[in-house]
C-alpha positions as CSV (number, residue, x, y, z in Angstrom):
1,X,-38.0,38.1,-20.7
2,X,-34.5,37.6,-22.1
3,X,-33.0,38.6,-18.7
4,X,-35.2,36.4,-16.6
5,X,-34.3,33.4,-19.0
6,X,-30.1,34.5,-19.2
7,X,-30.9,35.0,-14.8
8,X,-32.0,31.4,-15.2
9,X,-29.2,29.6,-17.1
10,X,-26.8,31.5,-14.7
11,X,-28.2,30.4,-11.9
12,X,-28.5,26.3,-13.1
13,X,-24.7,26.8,-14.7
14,X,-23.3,28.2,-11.0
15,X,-25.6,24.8,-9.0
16,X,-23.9,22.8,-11.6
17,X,-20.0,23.6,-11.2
18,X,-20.8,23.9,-7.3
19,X,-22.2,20.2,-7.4
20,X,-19.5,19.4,-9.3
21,X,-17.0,21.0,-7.1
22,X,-18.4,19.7,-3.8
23,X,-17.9,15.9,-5.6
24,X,-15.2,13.8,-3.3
25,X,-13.8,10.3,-4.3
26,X,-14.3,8.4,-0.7
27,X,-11.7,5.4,-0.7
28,X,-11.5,3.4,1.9
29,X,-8.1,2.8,3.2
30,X,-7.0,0.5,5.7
31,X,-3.7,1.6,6.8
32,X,-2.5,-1.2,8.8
33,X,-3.1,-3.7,6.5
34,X,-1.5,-1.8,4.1
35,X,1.6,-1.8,6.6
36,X,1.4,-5.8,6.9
37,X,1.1,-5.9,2.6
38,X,4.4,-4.0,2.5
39,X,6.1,-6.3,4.8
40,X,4.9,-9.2,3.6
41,X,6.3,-7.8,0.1
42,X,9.6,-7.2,1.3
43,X,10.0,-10.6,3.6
44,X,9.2,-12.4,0.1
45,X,10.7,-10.3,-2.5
46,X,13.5,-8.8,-1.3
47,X,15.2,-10.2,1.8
48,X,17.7,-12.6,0.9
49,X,17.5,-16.4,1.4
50,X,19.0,-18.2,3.7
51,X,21.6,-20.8,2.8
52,X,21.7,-24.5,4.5
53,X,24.9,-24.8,6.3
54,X,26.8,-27.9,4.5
55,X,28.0,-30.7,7.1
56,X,31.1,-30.0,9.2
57,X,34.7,-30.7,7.1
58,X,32.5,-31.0,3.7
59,X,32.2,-28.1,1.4
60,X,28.8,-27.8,-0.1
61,X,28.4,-29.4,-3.3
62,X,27.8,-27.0,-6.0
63,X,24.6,-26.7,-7.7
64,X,24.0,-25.9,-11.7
65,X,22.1,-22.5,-11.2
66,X,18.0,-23.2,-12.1
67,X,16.4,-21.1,-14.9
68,X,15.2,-17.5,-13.9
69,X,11.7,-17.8,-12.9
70,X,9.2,-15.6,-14.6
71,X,6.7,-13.4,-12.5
72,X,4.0,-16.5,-12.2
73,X,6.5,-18.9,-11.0
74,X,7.6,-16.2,-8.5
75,X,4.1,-15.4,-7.2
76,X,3.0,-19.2,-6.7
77,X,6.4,-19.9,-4.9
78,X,5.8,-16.2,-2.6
79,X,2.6,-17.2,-1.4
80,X,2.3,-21.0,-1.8
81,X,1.2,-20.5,2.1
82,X,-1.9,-18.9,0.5
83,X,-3.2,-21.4,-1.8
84,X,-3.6,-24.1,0.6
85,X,-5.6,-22.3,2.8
86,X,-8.1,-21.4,-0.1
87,X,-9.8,-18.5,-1.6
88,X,-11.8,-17.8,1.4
89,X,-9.0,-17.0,4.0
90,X,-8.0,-14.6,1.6
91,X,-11.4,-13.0,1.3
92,X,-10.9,-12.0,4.9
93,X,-7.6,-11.0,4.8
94,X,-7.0,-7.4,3.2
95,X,-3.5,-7.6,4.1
96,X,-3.0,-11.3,2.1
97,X,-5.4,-9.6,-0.9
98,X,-3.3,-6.2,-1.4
99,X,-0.1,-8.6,-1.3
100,X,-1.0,-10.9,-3.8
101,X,-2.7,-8.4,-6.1
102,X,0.7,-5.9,-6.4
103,X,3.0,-9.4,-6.8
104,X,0.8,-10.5,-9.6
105,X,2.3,-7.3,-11.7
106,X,4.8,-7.8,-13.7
107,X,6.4,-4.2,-13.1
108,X,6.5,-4.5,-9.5
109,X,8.6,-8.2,-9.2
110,X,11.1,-6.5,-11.8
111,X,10.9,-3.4,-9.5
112,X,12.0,-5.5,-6.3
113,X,14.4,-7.4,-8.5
114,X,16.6,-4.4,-9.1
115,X,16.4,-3.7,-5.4
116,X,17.1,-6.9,-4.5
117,X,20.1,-6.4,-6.2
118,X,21.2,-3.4,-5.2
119,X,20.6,-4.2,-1.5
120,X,24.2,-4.7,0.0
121,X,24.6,-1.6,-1.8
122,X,22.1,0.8,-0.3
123,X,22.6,-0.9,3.2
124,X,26.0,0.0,3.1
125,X,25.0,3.5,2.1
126,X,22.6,3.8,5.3
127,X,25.3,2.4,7.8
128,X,27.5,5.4,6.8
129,X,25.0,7.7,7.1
130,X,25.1,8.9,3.2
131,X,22.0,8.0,2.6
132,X,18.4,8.1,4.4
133,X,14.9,6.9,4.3
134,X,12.3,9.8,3.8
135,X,8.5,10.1,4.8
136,X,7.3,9.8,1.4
137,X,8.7,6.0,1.7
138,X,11.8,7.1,-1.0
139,X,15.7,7.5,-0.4
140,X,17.8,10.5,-0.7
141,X,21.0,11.5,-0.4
142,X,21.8,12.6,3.2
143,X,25.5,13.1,3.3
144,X,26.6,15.0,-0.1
145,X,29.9,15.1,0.6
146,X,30.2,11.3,1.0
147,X,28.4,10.8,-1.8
148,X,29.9,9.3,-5.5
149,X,28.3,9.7,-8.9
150,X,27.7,5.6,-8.3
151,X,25.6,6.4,-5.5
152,X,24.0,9.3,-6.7
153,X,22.6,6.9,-9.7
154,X,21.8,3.9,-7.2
155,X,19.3,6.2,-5.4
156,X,17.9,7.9,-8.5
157,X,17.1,3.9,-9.5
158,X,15.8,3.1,-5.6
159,X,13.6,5.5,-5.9
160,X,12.7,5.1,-9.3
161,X,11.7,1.1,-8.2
162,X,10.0,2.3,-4.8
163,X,7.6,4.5,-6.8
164,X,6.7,1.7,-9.0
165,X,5.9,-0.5,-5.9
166,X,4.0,2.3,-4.0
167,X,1.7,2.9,-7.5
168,X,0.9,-0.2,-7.5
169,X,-0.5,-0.3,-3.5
170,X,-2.8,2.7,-4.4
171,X,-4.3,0.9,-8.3
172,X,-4.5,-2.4,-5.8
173,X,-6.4,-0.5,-2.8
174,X,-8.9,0.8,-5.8
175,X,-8.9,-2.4,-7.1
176,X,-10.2,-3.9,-4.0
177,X,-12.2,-1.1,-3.5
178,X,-14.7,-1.1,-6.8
179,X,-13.2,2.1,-7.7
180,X,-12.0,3.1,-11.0
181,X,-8.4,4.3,-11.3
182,X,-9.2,7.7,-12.4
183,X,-7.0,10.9,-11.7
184,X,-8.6,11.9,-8.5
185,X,-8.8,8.5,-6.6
186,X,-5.4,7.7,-7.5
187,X,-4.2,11.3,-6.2
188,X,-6.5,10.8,-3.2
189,X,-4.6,7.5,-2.1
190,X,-1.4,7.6,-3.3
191,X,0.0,10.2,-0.4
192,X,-1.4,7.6,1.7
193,X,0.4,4.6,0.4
194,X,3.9,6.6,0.2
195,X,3.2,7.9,4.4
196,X,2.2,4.2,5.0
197,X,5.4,2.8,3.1
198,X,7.6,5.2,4.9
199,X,6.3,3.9,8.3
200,X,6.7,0.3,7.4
201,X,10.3,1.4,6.1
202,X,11.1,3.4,9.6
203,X,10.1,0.0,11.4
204,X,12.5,-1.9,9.3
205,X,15.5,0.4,10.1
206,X,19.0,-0.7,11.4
207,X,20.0,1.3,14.1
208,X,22.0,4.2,13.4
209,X,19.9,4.5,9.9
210,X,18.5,8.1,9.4
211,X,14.9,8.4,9.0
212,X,12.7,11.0,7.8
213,X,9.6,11.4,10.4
214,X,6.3,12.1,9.4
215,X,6.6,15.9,10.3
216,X,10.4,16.2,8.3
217,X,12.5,15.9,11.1
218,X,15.4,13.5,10.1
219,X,16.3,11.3,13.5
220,X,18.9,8.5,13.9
221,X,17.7,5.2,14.8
């Protein structure tokens, strides 16, 4: 009797940790809007402005420098297009949703601050072929024997910024997903958000940039 009773708890114990093991976290994951999210990111965020040429024989007059705007002020002035178009364009618009979502955190406009920044800096870097873009979306140090301390530390901080603003894509895809940000969903879409920021960065390239394909073979643009 005791057998047939220990035979039973065995046997419901074993169906449990196989149901439990057989358990996937499904997360929908639309790549190319993803792609268009990370572009619109950077167009905002971290390209440069463009400065109004001042009349011909007339320097342009200088301006007192305006207060540093916070991360609100940022995101209203980034996607005023947005707002006048309403809330229901941007209900059909996964792209426009993941975009606003990541600039509304804090972490990620101080992340694109720093590379903003440091832009001039890392371009530099990848026109002398010291530095490259990898498939995981990060930078690394190509050239070793080029490389300074300085630059060694500006890559470590690139990278360092990149991850924040990769993070954030995977909590806003479960976000707009319904899904809880727990261990396995985040390490489910993550990979997917680095690959798909690594394509959008190999788009952006210069030529002459090294980039890292998607199989690890480093090509020049």
């Amino acid at each position: 009797m005791k057998r047939t009773i220990m035979k039973a708890l065995l046997a419901g114990l074993f169906g449990m940790l196989a149901a439990c093991a057989i358990i996937t976290v499904n997360v929908y994951f639309p790549e190319k809007a993803v792609k268009e999210a990370y572009k619109s990111l950077d167009e905002m965020l971290l390209k440069p402005g463009e400065e109004k040429p001042a009349p011909d024989g007339q320097k342009p007059a200088e301006e007192k420098p305006a207060p540093a705007p916070g991360p609100q002020s940022k995101l209203l002035k980034g996607f005023s297009s947005f707002a006048l178009v309403g809330e229901a364009f941007a209900a059909d618009n996964y792209a426009d949703q993941l975009a606003i979502e990541i600039s509304g955190m804090p972490e990620v406009l101080k992340a694109y601050d720093e590379m903003k920044a440091r832009l001039p800096q890392l371009d530099l870097l990848r026109d002398q072929g010291v530095v490259g873009e990898t498939n995981q979306g990060l930078v690394t140090i190509r050239d070793k024997g080029k490389a300074t301390p300085q630059d060694e530390a500006l890559v470590k901080a690139e990278v360092a910024n990149r991850k924040t603003v990769i993070t954030a894509m995977a909590r806003a895809i479960l976000k707009l997903n319904k899904q809880p940000e727990s261990k396995a969903a985040i390490g489910q879409v993550l990979p997917k958000a680095a690959a798909t920021y690594a394509d959008a960065k190999r788009e952006a390239a210069k030529p002459g940039w090294w980039t890292q394909l998607a199989n690890g073979r480093w090509v020049q643009k």
